[in-house]
C-alpha positions in Angstrom: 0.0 0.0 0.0 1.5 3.5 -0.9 2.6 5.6 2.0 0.0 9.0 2.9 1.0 12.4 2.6 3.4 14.1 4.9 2.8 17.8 4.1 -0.4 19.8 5.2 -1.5 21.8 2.2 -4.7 24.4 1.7 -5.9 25.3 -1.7 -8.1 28.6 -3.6 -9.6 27.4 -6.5 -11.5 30.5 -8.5 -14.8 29.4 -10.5 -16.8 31.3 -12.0 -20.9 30.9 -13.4 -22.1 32.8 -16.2 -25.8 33.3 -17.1 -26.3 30.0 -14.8 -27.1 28.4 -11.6 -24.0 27.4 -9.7 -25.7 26.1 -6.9 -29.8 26.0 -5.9 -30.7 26.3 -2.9 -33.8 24.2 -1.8 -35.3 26.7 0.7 -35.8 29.5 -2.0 -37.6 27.3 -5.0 -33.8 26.2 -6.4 -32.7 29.7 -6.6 -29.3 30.5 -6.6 -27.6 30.8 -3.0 -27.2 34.0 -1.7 -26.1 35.5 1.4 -29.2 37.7 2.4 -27.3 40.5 4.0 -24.6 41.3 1.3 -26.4 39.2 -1.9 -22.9 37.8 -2.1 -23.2 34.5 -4.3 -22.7 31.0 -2.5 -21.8 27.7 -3.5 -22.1 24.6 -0.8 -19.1 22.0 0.1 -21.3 19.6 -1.2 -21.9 20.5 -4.3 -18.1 21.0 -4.7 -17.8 17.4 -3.5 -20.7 16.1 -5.4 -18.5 17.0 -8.8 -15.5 16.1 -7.7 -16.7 12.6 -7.2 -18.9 12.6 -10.1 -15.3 13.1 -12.0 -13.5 10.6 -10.0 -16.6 8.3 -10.7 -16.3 8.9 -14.7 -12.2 8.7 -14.9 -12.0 5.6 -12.7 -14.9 3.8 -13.7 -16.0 3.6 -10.3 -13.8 0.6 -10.0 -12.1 -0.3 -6.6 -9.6 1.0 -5.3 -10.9 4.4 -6.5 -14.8 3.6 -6.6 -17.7 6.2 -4.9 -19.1 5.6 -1.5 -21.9 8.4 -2.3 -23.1 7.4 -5.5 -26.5 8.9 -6.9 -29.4 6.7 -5.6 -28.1 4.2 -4.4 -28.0 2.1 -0.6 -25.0 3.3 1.0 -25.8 0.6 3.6 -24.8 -1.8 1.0 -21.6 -1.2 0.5 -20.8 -0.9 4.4 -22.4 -4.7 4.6 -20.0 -5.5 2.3 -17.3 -3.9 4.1 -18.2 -6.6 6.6 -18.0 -9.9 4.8 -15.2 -8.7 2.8 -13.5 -8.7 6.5 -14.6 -12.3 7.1 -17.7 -11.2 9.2 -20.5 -13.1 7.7 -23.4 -12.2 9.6 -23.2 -7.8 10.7 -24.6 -6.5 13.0 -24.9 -2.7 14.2 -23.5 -3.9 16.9 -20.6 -5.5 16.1 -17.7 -5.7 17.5 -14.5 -2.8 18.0 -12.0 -4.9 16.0 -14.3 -5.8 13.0 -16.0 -2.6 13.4 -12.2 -1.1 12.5 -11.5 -3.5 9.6 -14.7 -2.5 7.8 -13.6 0.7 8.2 -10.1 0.4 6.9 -11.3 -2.1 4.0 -13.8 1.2 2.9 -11.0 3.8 3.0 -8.5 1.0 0.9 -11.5 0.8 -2.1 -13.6 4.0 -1.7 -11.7 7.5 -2.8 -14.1 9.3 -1.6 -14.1 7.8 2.3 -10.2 8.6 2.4 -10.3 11.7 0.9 -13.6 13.6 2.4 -14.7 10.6 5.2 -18.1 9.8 5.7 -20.9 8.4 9.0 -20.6 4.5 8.1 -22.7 3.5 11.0 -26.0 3.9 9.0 -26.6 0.1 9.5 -24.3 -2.6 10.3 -21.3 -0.5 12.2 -18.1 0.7 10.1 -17.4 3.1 12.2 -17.3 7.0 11.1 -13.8 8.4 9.2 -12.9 12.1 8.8 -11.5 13.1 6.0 -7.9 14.7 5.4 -10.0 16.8 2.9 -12.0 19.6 3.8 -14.0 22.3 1.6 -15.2 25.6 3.1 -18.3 26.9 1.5 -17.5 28.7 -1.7 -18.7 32.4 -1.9 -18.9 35.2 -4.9 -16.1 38.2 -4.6 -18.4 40.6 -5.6 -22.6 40.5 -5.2 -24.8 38.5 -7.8 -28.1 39.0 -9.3 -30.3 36.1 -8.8 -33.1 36.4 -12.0 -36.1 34.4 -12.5 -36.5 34.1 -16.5 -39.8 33.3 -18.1 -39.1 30.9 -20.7 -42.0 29.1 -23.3 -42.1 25.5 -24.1 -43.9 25.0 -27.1 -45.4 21.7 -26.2 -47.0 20.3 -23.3 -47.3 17.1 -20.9 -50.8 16.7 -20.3 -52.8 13.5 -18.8 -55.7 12.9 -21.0 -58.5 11.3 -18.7 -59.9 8.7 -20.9 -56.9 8.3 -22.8 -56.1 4.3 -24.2 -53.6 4.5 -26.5 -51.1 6.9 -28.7 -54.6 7.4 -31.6 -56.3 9.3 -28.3 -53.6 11.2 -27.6 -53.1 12.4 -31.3 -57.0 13.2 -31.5 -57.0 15.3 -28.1 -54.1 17.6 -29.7 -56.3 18.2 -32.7 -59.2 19.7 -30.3 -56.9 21.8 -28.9 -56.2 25.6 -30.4 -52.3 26.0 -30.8 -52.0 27.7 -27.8 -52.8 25.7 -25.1 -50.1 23.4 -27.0 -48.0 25.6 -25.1 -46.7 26.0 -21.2 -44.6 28.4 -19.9 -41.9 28.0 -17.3 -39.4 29.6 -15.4 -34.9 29.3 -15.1 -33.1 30.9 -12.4 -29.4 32.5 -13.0 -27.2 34.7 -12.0 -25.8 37.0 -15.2 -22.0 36.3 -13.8 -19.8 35.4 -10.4 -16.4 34.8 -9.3 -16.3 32.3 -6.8 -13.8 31.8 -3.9 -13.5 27.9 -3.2 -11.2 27.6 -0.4 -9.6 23.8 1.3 -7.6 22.3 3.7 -5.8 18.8 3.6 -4.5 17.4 6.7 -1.2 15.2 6.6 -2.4 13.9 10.0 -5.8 12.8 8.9 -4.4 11.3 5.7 -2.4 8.8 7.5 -5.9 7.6 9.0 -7.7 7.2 5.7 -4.6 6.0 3.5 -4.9 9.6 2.0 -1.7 9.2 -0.9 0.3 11.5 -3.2 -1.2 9.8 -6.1 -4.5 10.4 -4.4 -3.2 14.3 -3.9 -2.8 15.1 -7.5 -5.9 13.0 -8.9 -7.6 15.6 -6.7 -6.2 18.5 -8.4 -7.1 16.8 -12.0 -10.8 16.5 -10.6 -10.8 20.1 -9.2 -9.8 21.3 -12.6 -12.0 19.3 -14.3 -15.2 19.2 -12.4 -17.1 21.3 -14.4 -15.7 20.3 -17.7 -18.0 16.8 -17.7 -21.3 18.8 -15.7 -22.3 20.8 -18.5 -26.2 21.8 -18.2 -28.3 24.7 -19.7 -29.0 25.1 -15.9 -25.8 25.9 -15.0 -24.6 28.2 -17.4 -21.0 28.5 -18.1 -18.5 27.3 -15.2 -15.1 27.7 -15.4 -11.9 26.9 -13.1 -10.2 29.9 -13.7 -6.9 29.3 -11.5 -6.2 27.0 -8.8 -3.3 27.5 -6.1 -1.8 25.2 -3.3 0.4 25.7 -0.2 2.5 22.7 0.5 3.8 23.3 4.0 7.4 21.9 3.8 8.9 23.0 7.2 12.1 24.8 8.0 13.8 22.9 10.5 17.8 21.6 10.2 16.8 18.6 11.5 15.3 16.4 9.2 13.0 14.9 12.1 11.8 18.3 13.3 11.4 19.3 9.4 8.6 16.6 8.9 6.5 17.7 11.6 6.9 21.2 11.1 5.4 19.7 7.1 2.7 17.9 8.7 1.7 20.5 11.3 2.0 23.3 8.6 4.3 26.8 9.2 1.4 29.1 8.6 -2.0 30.2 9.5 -4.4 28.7 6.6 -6.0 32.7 6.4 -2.9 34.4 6.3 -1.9 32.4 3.1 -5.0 32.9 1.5 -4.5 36.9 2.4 -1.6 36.7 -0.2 -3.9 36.1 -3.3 -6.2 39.0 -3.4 -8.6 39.1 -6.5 -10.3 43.0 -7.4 -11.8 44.5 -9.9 -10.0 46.1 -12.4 -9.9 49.8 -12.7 -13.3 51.2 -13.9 -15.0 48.5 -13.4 -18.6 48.3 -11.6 -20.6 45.3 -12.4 -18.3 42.6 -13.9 -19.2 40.2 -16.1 -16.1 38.2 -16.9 -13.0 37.0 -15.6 -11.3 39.7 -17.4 -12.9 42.5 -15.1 -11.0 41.4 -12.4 -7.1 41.1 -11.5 -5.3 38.7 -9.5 -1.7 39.9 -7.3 -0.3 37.3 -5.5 2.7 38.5 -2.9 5.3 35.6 -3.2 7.5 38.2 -1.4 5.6 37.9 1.7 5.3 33.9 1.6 6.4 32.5 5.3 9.3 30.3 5.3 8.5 26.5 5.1 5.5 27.4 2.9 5.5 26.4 -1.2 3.0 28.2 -3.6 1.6 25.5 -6.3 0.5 26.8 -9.3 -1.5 24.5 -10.4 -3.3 25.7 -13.3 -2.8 29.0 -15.0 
């Protein structure tokens, strides 16, 4: 089995929507998340997660050892049952014991990318124990205020239940009653006209050597991050991009090659002051932007503390 991490690391990646729906929220009729007090746009840690695996899921062919614990509709108790009597426990129980408890769990972080990279609650049914994840994904939010819209929009057909209806002939001779336009429905699509998007994470060495969290794992998660929207393309969504996305590796400063490590796994920095050093504004004259060119990004590698690298990772 490869060897996990050593270094802690935290990432920006910058997204942006245009004329779409990044994210819906299910308290306001699917409209596009907002926060109320500043209209600042919003995008959840799940649905940053929800791509990313729907990526890994695509790539790897949802094949062990990089399958998906959270697939769409599925039983997730499934999959922890056979945790079990992959682990020679025949008959689980939600009760089950400490040690088998344990070996489920480690047999789900060995075959499921997505349990030793984000963890998941695996006590749903018969007991596999509940992993945290080295990875963790703050909610995503807009640099500048968005304009959630509601857009009318016509369909010119319709999806009617004809009472009385028997067969395809029935349904043919109903439409040829009807005057063209009741024929046709109208509906409604909820966008924003454009946001820049702040998607900010944290990867923990420590947690990594729980899960089995790997280098190879590492960069597979930078592929998905840059790819995620590439392969979730809807008329609902608009036009998402991954503009840039930027890592600190924490490599320590320490002589000693001992002290060196944990300084790497314990990190050298504060997570917010090395996101202070990217700052994204608006360009000069600009008021309401609309694309990625309206804004301008300064990074000061200058002021980067010692025992801390800046990834560029996509440019």
């Amino acid at each position: 089995m490869s060897e996990a991490i050593k270094n802690r690391y935290e990432f920006l990646c910058l997204f942006d929507c245009e004329n779409g729906n990044p994210n819906g929220d299910p308290d306001a009729g699917n409209a596009p998340r907002v926060d109320p007090e500043t209209q600042h746009g919003l995008v959840s840690d799940v649905a940053i997660k929800r791509r990313i695996r729907n990526y890994v899921q695509m790539a790897k062919g949802n094949e062990m050892p990089n399958a998906i614990f959270i697939e769409h509709a599925t039983n997730l108790n499934r999959r922890i049952v056979q945790a079990h009597e992959e682990t020679g426990n025949k008959k689980p129980t939600a009760k089950g014991g400490k040690d088998q408890t344990q070996k489920a769990s480690d047999w789900m972080c060995e075959n499921f990318y997505d349990v030793r990279t984000f963890g998941a609650v695996m006590s749903t049914g018969p007991n596999a124990g509940q992993v945290r994840g080295p990875v963790q994904i703050a909610f995503s939010r807009s640099y500048d205020p968005v304009l959630p819209m509601d857009v009318s929009i016509t369909r010119m057909a319709v999806a009617e239940d004809v009472k009385g209806a028997k067969g395809s002939a029935d349904y043919e001779k109903w439409e040829k009653e009807q005057s063209e336009d009741t024929l046709r429905t109208m509906g409604r699509k909820a966008l924003i006209p454009y946001g820049l998007y702040a998607c900010r994470g944290f990867i923990s060495a420590h947690l990594a050597e729980k899960t089995g969290f790997t280098e190879k794992d590492l960069n597979f998660l930078w592929e998905a991050l840059l790819n995620m929207f590439e392969h979730d393309r809807s008329s609902s969504k608009g036009l998402m991009t991954v503009q840039h996305l930027y890592g600190f590796k924490h490599v320590g400063t320490d002589s000693d090659e001992n002290q060196r490590v944990q300084q790497a796994k314990l990190g050298c920095a504060p997570a917010q002051k090395l996101f202070d050093l990217i700052q994204v504004e608006k360009e000069e004259g600009v008021i309401t932007p609309r694309t990625f060119n309206d804004y301008r990004i300064t990074i000061a590698e200058d002021q980067i503390p010692a025992g801390v690298e800046l990834l560029h990772l996509h440019e």
